[in-house]
C-alpha positions in Angstrom: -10.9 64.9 -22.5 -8.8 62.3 -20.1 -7.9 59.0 -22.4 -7.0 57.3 -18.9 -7.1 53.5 -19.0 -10.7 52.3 -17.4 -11.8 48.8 -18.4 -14.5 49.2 -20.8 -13.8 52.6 -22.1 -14.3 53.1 -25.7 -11.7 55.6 -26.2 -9.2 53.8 -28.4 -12.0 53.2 -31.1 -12.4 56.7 -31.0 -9.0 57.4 -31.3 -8.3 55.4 -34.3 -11.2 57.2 -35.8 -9.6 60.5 -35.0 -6.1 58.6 -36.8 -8.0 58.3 -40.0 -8.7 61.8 -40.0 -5.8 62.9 -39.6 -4.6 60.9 -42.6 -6.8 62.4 -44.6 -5.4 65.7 -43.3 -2.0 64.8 -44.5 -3.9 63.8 -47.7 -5.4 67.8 -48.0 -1.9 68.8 -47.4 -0.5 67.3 -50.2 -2.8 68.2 -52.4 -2.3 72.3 -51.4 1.5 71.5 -51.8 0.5 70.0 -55.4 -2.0 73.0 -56.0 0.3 75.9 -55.0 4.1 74.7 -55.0 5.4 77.7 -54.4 4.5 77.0 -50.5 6.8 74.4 -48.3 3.4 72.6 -46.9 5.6 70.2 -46.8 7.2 71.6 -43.5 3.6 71.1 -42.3 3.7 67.2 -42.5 5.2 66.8 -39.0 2.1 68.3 -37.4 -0.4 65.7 -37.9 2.0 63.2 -37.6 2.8 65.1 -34.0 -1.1 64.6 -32.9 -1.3 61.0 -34.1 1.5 60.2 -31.8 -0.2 62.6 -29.1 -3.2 60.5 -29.7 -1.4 57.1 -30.0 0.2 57.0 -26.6 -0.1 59.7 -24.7 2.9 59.0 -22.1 4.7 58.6 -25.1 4.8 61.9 -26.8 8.3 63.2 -26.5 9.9 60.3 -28.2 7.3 60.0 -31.3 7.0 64.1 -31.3 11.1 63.3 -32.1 9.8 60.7 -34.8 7.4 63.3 -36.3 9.7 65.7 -36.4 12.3 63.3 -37.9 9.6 62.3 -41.1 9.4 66.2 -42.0 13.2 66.6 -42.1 13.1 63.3 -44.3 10.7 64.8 -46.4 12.7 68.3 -46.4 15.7 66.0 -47.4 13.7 64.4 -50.4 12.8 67.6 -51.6 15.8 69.0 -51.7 17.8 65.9 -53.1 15.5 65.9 -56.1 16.1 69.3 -56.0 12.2 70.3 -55.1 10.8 68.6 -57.9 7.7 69.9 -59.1 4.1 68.1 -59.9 3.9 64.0 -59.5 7.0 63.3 -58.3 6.4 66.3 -55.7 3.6 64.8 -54.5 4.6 60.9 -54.6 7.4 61.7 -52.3 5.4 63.6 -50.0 2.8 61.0 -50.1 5.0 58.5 -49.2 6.1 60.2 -46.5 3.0 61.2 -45.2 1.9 57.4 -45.5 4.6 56.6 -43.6 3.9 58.6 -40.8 0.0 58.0 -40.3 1.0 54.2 -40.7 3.4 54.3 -37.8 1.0 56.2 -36.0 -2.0 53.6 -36.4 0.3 50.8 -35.5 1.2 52.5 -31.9 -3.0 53.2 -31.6 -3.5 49.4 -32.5 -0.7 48.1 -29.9 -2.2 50.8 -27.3 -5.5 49.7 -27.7 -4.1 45.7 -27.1 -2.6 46.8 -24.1 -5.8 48.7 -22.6 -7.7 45.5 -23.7 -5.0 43.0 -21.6 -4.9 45.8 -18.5 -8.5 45.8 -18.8 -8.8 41.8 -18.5 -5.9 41.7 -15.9 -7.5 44.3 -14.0 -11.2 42.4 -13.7 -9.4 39.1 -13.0 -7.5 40.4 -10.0 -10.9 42.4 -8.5 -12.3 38.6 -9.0 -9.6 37.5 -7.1 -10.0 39.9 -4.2 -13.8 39.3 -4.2 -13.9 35.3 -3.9 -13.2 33.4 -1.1 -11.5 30.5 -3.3 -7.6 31.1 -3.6 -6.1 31.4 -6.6 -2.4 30.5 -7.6 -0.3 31.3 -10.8 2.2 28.1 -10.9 5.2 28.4 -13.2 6.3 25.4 -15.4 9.0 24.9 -13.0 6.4 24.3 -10.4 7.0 27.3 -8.5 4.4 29.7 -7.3 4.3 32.9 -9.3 1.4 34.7 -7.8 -1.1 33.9 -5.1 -4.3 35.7 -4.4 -5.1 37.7 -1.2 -7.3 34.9 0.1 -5.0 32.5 0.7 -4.0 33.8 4.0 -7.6 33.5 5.4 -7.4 29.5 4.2 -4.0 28.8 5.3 -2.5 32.0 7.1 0.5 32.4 4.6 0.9 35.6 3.2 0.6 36.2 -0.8 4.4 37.2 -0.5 5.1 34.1 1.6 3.7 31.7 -0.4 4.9 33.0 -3.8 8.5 31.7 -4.5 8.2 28.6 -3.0 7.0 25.3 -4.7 3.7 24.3 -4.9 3.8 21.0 -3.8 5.7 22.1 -0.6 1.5 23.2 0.4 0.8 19.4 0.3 0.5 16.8 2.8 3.6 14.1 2.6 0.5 11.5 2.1 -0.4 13.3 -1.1 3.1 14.2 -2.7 3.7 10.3 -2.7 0.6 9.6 -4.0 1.3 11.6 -7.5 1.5 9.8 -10.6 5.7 10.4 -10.7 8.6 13.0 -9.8 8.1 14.7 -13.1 4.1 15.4 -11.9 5.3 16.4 -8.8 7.7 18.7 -9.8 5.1 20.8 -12.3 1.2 19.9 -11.8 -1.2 19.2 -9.2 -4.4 17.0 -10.4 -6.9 18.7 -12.5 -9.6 18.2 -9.8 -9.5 15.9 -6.7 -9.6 16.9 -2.5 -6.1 17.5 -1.2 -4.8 18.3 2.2 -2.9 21.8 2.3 -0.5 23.1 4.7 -1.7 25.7 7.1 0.6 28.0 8.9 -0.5 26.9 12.0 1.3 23.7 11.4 -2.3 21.7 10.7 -4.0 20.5 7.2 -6.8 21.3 5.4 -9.0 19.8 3.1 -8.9 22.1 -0.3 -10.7 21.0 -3.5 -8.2 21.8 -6.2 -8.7 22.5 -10.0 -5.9 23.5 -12.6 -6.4 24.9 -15.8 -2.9 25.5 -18.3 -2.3 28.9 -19.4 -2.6 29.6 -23.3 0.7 29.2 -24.5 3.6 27.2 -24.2 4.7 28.4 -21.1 3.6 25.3 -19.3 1.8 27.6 -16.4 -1.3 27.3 -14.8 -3.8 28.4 -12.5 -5.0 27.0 -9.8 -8.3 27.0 -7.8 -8.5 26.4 -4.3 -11.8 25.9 -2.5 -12.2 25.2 0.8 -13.2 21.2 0.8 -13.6 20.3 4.5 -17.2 20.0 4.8 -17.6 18.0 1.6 -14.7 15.8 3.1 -16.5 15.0 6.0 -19.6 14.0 4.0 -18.2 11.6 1.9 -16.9 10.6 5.2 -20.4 10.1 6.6 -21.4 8.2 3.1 -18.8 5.8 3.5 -19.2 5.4 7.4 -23.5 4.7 6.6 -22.2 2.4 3.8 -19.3 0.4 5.8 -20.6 -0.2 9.2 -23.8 -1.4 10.9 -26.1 1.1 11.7 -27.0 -0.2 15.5 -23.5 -1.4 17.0 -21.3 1.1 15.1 -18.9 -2.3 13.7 -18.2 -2.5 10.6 -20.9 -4.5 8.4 -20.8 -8.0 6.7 -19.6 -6.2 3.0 -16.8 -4.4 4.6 -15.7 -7.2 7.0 -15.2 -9.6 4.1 -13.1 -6.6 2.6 -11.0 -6.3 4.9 -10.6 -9.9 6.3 -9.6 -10.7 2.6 -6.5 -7.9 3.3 -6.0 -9.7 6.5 -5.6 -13.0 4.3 -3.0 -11.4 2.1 -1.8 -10.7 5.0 -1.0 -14.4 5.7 0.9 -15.1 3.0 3.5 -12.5 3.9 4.3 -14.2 6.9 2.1 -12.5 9.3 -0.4 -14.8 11.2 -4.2 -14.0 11.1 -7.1 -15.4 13.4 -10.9 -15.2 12.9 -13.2 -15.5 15.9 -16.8 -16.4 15.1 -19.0 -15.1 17.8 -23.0 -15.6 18.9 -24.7 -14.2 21.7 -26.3 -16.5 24.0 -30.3 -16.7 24.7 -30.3 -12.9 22.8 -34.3 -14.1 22.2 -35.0 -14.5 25.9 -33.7 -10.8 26.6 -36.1 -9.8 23.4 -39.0 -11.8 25.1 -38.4 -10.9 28.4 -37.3 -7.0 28.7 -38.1 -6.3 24.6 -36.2 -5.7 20.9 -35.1 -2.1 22.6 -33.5 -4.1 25.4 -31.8 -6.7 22.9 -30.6 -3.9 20.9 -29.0 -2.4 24.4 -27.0 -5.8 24.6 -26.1 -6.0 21.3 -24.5 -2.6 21.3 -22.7 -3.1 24.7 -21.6 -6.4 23.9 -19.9 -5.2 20.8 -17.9 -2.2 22.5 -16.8 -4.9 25.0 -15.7 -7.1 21.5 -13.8 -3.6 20.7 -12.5 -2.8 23.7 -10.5 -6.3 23.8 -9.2 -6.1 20.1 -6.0 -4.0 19.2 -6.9 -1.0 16.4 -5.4 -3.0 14.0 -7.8 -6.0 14.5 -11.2 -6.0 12.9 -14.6 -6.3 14.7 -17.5 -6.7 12.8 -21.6 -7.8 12.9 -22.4 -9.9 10.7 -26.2 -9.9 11.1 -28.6 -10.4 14.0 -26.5 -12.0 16.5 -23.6 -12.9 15.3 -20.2 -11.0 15.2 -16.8 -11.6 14.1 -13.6 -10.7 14.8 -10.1 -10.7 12.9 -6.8 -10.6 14.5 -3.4 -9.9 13.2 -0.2 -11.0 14.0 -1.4 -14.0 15.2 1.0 -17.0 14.6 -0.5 -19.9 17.3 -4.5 -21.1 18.2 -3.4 -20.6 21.4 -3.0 -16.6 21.3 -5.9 -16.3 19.2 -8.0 -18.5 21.7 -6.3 -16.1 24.6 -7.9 -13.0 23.1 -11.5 -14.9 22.5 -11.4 -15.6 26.0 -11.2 -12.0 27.2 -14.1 -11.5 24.8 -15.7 -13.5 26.6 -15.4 -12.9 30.1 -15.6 -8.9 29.3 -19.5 -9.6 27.4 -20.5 -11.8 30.4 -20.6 -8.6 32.7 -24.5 -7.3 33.5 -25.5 -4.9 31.3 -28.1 -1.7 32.3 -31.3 -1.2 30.8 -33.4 1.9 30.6 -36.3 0.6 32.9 -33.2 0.0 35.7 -32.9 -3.7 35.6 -30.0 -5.5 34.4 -29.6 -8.6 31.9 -27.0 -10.7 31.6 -26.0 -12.0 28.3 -23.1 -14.4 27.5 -21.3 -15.2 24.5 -20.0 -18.4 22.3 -16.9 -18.0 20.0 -15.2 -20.7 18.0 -12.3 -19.8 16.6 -10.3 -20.4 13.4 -6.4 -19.8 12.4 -5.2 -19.4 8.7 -3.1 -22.4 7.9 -0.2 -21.4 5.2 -2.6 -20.1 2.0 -5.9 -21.4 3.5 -9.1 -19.3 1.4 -10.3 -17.0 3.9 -13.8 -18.9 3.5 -12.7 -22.2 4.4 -10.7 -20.6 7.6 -14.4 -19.0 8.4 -16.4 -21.9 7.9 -14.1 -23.9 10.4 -14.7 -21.3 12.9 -17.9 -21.5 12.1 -17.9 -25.0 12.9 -16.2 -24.4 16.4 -18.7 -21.8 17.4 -21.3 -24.7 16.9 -19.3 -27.2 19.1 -19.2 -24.3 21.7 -23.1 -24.0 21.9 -23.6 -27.9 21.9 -20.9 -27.9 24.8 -23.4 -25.7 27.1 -22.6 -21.9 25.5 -20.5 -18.9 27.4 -17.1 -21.1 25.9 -14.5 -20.8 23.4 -13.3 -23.7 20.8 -11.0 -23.9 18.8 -11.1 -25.2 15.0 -8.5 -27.6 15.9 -8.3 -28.9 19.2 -12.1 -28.6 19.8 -10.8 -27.8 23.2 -13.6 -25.2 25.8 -12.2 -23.3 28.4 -14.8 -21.3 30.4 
């Protein structure tokens, strides 16, 4: 019968089993040696001892075949120091030897039965590590990777043996270092759950959904998961996009325009200028009337990639609703730049614009246009460029005005 480690086998149940007997062996012996002293059983004691240690580790059973054989000369000694003491005090000593031995013997069986049971569990967690896609990393306390799955060199290219030794944090973006809680974080964890970009061979990122669990203990090591994270990525992406910009035009939407024209406001009191351009299209119901809502939606989107196309990508362009748009620009410290920009905007939306039934409309625009003054409310600075915009359509359309000067050009 082989006794070689499989997980699941029941063999070291057995074994103890087999232990017990064997004690009770020793017990049989005893009792012979008690029964009939003119025999040495005791010379016998080392044999069941010998096939408990067999039985107790097999790769083993040179040294404890020594041990066994060590307990009957300790027994031979006993005897012959008490000068081979007859009845009780015979069979105590021998008893106590013979205790000795089985109890050394079940320890070993108990500790070799532990160690089957952690191979056993080590052995099922690495086949689950060879047969999942997600990649799996030990981390030390130190924040140094002690073991890495197979897998991780079909979602980043590294090698198991490449990636283990070096710091974990050295898979992250620079983004997502810095954006850890402190040095102390960075140096042992990353979060318990979140989407991070990891570093792939190739010298690009990927999105990887992480999730750490600690190790029992107080090693301070953990594992963590991996999983590949880029398609949930991009639909959160998508969510965000449907939730922050118009649906028709592709700007952003009212909601997120205030958003971000509020950062733009800030953005004033640090010193750097910001100008809000409040813009309507011209006779947009004639178009509707004339060529239909699928032609006004035509100039609505072309009119607002002309906006974009004029605007830096640090500048905001946004619809507001039906058809009005505004725009916010930065580092803008005079009306007179601002009104510059608002005047390209103009002249590029005034261009003819194709329509699917091959005719053309033309469509102009109005814009009036506000500057932040020192800590002006970003509402007050929109309303006077709302105010502007209505001087420019009372002043005969396809114009800019400024809030202050009240001044058209066009």
């Amino acid at each position: 019968m082989s006794w070689a480690i499989v997980p699941g086998d029941r063999g070291p149940r057995w074994r103890t089993l087999v232990l017990v007997g064997l004690g009770v062996l020793q017990w049989v012996i005893l009792g012979l040696d008690l029964a009939i002293p003119s025999v040495a059983v005791y010379s016998y004691l080392s044999l069941p001892v010998l096939a408990s240690a067999v039985l107790a580790r097999p790769a083993w059973t040179g040294v404890l075949a020594g041990q066994a054989a060590f307990l009957g000369l300790i027994s031979a000694a006993l005897l012959g120091y008490f000068d081979t003491p007859q009845g009780w005090t015979r069979w105590l000593l021998l008893l106590a030897v013979s205790l000795a031995g089985w109890l050394v013997s079940w320890v070993l069986a108990q500790r070799d039965e532990a160690l089957e049971r952690a191979a056993s569990a080590e052995s099922r967690f690495r086949l689950l590590t060879l047969a999942t896609s997600d990649v799996v990393l030990e981390v030390g306390a130190d924040g140094v990777i002690a073991w890495a799955s197979p897998s991780v060199q079909t979602a980043l290219g590294f090698t198991p043996d490449e990636v283990a030794g070096t710091r974990v944090v050295g898979l992250l973006h620079p983004a997502d270092v810095r954006s850890l809680r402190s040095d102390a974080q960075e140096a042992r964890d990353l979060p318990n759950r979140g989407a991070l970009r990891m570093h792939r061979k190739d010298g690009g990122y990927r999105w990887m959904d992480v999730q750490g669990d600690r190790l029992p203990g107080d090693s301070g090591s953990q594992v963590i998961r991996l999983r590949n994270a880029e398609e949930y990525v991009e639909h959160v992406r998508g969510l965000e996009q449907q939730a922050n910009t118009d649906p028709l035009t592709g700007l952003f939407n009212r909601r997120e325009a205030m958003r971000r024209l509020q950062a733009f406001a800030s953005r004033r009191r640090n010193g750097t200028g910001t100008a809000l351009l409040f813009i309507d299209v011209d006779r947009l119901k004639e178009i509707n009337d004339t060529h239909g809502h699928e032609a006004g939606d035509i100039v609505l989107t072309a009119l607002a990639g002309r906006m974009k196309e004029q605007i830096r990508t640090t500048d905001v362009a946004a619809r507001m609703g039906g058809d009005e748009f505004v725009v916010g620009l930065t580092g803008v410290d005079t009306v007179v730049d601002a009104a510059g920009v608002a005047d390209k905007i103009r002249q590029a939306c005034a261009a003819p614009i194709s329509l699917t039934d091959g005719s053309t409309a033309v469509s102009t625009v109005s814009i009036g246009v506000g500057l932040q003054v020192g800590g002006e409310d970003l509402a007050d600075v929109l309303k006077r460029a709302d105010q502007a915009l209505y001087a420019a359509k009372e002043a005969g359309r396809d114009r800019v005005v400024t809030a202050t000067e009240k001044s058209a050009t066009g």
